[in-house]
KOLMARLUM-404996 format. One record per residue (C-alpha): residue number from 1; x, y, z; residue in one letter. Coordinates in nm, 3 decimals, decimal comma. Layout:
BEGIN
REC  nr       X       Y       Z rest
REC NUM       X       Y       Z    A
...
END
This chain:
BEGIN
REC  nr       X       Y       Z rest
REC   1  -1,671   1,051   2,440    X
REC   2  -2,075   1,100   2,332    X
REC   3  -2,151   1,101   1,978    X
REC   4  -2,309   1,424   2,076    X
REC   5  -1,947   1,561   2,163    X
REC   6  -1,795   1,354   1,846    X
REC   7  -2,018   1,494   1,594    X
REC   8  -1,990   1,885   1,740    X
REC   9  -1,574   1,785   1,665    X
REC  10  -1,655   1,676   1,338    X
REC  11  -1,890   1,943   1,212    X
REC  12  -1,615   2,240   1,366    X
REC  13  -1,359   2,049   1,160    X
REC  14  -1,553   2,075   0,821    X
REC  15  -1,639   2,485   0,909    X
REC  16  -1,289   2,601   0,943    X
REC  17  -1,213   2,364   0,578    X
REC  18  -0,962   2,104   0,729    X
REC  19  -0,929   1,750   0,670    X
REC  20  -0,800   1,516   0,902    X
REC  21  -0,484   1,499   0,744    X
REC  22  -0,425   1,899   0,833    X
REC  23  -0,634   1,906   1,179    X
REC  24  -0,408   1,617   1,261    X
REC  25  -0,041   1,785   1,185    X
REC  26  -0,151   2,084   1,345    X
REC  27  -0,163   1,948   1,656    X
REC  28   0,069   1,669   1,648    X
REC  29  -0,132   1,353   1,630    X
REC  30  -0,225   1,099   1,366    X
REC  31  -0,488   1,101   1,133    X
REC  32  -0,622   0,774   1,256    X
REC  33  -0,665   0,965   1,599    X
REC  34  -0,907   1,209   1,420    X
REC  35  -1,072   0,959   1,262    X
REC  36  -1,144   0,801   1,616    X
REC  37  -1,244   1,071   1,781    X
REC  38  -1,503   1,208   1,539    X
REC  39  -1,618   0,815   1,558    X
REC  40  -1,709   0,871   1,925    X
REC  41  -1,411   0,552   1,960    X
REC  42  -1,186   0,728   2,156    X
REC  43  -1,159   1,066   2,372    X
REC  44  -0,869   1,346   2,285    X
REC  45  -0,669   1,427   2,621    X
REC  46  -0,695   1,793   2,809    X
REC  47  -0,394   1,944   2,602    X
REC  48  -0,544   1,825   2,252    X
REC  49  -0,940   1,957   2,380    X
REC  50  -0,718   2,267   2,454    X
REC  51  -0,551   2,285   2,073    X
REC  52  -0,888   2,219   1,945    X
REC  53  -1,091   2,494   2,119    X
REC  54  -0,791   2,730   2,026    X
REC  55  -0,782   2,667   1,676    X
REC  56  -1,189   2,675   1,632    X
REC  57  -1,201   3,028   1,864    X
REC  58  -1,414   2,898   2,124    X
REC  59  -1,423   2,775   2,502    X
REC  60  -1,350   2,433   2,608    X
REC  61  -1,721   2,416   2,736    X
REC  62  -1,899   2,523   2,419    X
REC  63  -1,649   2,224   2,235    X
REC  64  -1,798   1,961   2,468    X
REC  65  -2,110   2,073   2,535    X
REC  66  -2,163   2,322   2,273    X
REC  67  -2,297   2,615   2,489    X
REC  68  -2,108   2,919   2,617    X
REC  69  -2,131   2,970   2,994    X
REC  70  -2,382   3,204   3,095    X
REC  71  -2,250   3,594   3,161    X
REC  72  -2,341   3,853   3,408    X
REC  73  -2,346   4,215   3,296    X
REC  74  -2,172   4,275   3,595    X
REC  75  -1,844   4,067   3,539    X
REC  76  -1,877   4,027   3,142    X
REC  77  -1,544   4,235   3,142    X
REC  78  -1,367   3,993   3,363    X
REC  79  -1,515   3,718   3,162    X
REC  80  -1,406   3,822   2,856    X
REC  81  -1,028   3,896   2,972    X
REC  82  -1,004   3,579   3,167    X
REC  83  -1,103   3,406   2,762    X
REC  84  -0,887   3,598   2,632    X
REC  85  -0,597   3,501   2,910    X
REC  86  -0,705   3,112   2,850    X
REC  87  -0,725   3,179   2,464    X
REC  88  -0,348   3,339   2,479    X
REC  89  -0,255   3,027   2,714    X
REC  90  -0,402   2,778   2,424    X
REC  91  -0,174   2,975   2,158    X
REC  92   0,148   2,965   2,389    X
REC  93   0,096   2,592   2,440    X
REC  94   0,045   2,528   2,044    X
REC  95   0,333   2,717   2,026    X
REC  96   0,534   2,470   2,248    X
REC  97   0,403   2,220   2,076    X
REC  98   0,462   2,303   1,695    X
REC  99   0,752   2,592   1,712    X
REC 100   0,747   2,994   1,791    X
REC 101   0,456   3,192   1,858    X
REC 102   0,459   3,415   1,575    X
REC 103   0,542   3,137   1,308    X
REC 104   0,305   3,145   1,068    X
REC 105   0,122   2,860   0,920    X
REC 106   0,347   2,887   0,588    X
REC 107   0,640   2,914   0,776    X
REC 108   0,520   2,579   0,948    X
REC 109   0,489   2,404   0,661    X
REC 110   0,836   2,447   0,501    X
REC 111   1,029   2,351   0,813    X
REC 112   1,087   2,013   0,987    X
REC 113   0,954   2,024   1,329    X
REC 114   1,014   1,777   1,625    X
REC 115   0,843   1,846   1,928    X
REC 116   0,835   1,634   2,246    X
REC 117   0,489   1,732   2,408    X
REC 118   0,322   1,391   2,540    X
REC 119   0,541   1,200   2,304    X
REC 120   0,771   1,203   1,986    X
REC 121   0,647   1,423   1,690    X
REC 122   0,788   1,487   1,355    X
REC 123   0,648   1,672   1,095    X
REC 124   0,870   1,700   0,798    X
REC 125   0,860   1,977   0,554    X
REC 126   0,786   1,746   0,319    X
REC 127   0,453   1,640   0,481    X
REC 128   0,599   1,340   0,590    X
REC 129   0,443   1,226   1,008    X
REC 130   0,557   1,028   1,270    X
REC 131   0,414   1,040   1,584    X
REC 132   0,494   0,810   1,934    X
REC 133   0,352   0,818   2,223    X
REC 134   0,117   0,702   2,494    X
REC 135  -0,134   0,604   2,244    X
REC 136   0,116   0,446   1,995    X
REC 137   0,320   0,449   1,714    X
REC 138   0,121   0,657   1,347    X
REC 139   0,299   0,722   1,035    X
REC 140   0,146   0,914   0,763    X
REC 141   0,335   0,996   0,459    X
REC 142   0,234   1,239   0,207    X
REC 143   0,186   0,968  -0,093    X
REC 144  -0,125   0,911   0,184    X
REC 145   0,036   0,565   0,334    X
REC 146  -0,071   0,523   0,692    X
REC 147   0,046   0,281   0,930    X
REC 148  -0,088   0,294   1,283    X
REC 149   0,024   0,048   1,572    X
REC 150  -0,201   0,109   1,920    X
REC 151  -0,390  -0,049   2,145    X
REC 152  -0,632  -0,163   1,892    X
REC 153  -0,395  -0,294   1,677    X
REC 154  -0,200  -0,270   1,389    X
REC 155  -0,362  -0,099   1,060    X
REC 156  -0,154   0,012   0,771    X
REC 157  -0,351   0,199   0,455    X
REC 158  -0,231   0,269   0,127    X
REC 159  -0,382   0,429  -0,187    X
REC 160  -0,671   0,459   0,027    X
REC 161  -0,672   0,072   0,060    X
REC 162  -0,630  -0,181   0,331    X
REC 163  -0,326  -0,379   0,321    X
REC 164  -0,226  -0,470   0,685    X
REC 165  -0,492  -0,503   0,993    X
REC 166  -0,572  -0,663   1,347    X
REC 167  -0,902  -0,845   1,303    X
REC 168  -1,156  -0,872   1,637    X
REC 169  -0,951  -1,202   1,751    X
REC 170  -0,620  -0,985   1,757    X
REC 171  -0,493  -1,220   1,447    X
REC 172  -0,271  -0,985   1,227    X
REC 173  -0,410  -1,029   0,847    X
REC 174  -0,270  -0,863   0,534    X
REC 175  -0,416  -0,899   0,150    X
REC 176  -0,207  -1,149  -0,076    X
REC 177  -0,306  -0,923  -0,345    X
REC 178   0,004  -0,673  -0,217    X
REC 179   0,285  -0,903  -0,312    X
REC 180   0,065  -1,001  -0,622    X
REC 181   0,076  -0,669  -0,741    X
REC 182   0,435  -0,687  -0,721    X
REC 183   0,465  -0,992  -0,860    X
REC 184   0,201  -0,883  -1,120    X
REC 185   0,446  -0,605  -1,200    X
REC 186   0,750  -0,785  -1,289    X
REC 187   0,550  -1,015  -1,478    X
REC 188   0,407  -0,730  -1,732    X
REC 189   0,733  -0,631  -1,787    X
REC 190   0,859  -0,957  -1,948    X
REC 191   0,490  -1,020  -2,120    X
REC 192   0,579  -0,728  -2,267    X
REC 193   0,817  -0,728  -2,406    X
REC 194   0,874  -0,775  -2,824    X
REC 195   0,986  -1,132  -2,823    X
REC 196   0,826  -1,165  -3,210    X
REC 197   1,039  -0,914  -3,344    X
REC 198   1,367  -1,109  -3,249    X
REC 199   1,183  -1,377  -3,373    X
REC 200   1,127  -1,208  -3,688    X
REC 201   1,503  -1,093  -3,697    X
REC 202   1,639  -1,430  -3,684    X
REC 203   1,378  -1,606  -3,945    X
REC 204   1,484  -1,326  -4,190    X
REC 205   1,846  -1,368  -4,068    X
REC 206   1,836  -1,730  -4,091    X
REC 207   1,651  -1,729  -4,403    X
REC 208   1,878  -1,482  -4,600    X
REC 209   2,194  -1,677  -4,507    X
REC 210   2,090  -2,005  -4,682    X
REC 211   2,282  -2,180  -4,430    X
REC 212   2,100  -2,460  -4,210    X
REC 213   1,855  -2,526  -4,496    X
REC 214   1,764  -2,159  -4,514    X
REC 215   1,412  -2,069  -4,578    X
REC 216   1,334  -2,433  -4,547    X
REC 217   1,394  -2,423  -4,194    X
REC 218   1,437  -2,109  -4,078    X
REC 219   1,066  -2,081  -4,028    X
REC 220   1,095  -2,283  -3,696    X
REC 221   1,172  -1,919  -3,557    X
REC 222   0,820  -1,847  -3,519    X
REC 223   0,769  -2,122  -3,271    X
REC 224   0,957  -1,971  -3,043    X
REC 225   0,701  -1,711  -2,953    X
REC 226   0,483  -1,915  -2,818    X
REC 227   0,730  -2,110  -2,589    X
REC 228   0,870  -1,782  -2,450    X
REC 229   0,491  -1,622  -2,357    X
REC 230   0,381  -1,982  -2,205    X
REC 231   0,721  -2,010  -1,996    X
REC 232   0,655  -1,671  -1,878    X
REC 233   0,314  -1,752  -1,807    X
REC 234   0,433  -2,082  -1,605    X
REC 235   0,705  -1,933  -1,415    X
REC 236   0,482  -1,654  -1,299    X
REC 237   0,171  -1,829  -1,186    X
REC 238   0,382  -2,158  -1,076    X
REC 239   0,227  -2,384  -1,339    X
REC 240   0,437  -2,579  -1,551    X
REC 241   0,113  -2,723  -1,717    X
REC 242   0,065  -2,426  -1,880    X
REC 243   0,431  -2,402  -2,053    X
REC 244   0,320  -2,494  -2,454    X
REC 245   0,538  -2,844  -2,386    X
REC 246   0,395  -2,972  -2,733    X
REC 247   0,533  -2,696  -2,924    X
REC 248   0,879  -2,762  -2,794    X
REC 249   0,852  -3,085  -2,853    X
REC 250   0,745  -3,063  -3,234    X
REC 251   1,070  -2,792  -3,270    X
REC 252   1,296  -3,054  -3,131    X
REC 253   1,123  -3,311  -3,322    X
REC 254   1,190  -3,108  -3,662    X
REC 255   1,553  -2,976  -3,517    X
REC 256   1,651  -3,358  -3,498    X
REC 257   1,487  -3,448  -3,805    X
REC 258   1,652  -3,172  -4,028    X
REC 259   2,006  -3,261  -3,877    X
REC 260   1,968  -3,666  -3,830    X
REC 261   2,033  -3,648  -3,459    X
REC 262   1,981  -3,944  -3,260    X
REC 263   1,847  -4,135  -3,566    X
REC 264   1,646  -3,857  -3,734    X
REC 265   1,301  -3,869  -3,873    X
REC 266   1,300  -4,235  -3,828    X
REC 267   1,358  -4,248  -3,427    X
REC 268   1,303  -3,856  -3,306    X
REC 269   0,940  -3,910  -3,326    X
REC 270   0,991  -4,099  -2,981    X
REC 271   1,056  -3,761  -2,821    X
REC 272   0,661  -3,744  -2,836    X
REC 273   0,573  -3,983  -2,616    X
REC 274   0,736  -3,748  -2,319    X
REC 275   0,452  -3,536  -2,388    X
REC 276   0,189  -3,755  -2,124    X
REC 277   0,461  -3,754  -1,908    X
REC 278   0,548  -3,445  -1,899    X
REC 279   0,152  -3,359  -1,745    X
REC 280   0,158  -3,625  -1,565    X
REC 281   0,477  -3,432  -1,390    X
REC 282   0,246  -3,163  -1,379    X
REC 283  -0,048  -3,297  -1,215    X
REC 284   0,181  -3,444  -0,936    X
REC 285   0,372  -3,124  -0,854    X
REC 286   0,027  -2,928  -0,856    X
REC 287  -0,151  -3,219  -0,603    X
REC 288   0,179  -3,098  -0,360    X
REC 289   0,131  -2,752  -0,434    X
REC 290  -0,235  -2,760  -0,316    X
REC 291  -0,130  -2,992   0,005    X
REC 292   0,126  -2,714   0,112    X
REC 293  -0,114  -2,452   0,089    X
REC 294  -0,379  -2,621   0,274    X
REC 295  -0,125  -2,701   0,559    X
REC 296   0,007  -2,344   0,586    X
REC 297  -0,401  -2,204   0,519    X
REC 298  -0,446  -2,442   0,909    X
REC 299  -0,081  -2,335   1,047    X
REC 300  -0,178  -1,945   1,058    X
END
């Protein structure tokens, strides 16, 4: 198809107020399919050139080439019933296409429809579409997802965004950032939620008991809320360097201290010198964190 021809589709489109979305369930292809046509990327068949000169009122000539045939005064009679006779022809093929002749658009809407013109079509009455055929498989939901699988590959939209596509080497990509914003999700949840105020419960708890050296002790509670944000923190990114390993370590220190386990103050304070090791754990599980991710960054 010319641009000439693409941009005469377009520009009938935006007079009769219809976006792809509704051009596209009216005659029972996908939005994408629109899209490509108005692009001058693809060509619409004879049965959709047909839909489309029935729904903008005008011949198939003056939709391609955007002139009506010339008229005689002779025959203008003729002319006019055999338009009218192509025009009724248009309708009674829509009709095939999408349900009853005298449906009205309303009554279109609030019906599931499956028609089998040149393919598989569903419209839901929920403005759910799925449409197979010659030209592939489209899926447009009404939250505005849209997954399209054709000849020129595999594309699937969301929120207006990009998630899923076949780049010019035919390589099927997707953005990482789809399971991090899952990920991302689950992870707000537990940031969220009030770990200081347990915190606070138990201190006062703890502290109002007298038992366990009371208010002496019971203070430890407040370390805690720094070792539960940091373990979130690590398990969500996959960094153990980032867990507050120090922190745990004085707790324990004091915890063994308090209580004279394995030799109290005197020998706990050995527990300390696991802090280097512990990032040197780190560094070495990071260096073969990297390596795998380089190795499957060359495998795809």
């Amino acid at each position: 198809m010319n641009i000439e021809t693409a941009n005469r589709l377009l520009q009938y489109r935006k007079k009769f107020n219809l976006s792809q979305e509704e051009l596209a369930a009216k005659i029972g292809v996908s939005r994408q399919a629109i899209s490509k046509w108005e692009r001058a990327e693809a060509s619409p068949d004879t049965d959709n050139l047909m839909l489309l000169a029935d729904i903008y009122g005008v011949s198939l000539d003056e939709l391609l080439k955007g002139k009506t045939p010339p008229k005689n005064s002779d025959d203008s009679s003729e002319q006019d019933k055999a338009q009218s006779d192509s025009n009724e022809d248009n309708k009674h093929n829509y009709s095939n296409a999408h349900g009853s002749k005298g449906e009205t658009e309303t009554s279109y809407k609030k019906v599931d429809k499956i028609s089998f013109l040149n393919g598989i079509h569903i419209d839901s009455k929920d403005g759910d579409h799925v449409h197979i055929g010659f030209n592939g498989l489209h899926i447009n939901d009404k939250h505005g997802t849209n997954v399209d699988i054709d000849s020129s590959g595999i594309n699937v939209e969301e929120d207006g965004k990009q998630w899923v596509y076949t780049d010019e080497n035919g390589n099927v990509m997707y953005d990482r950032s789809l399971k991090h914003h899952h990920d991302r999700h689950k992870h707000n949840i537990w940031h969220k939620f009030p770990f200081f105020i347990i915190a606070i419960i138990a201190f006062l708890c703890w502290g109002f008991s007298g038992v366990c050296f009371g208010w002496a002790l019971s203070w430890i509670c407040f370390l805690s809320i720094p070792i539960y944000h940091t373990l979130i923190e690590a398990i969500y990114n996959r960094k153990p360097s980032q867990f507050a390993y120090p922190v745990l370590v004085v707790a324990v220190y004091i915890l063994f201290g308090f209580f004279n386990i394995c030799g109290g103050w005197s020998v706990s304070w050995v527990i300390f010198l696991t802090i280097p090791v512990y990032y040197w754990i780190c560094s070495l599980l990071k260096c073969e964190n990297e390596y795998n991710n380089d190795c499957n960054h060359h495998a795809e």
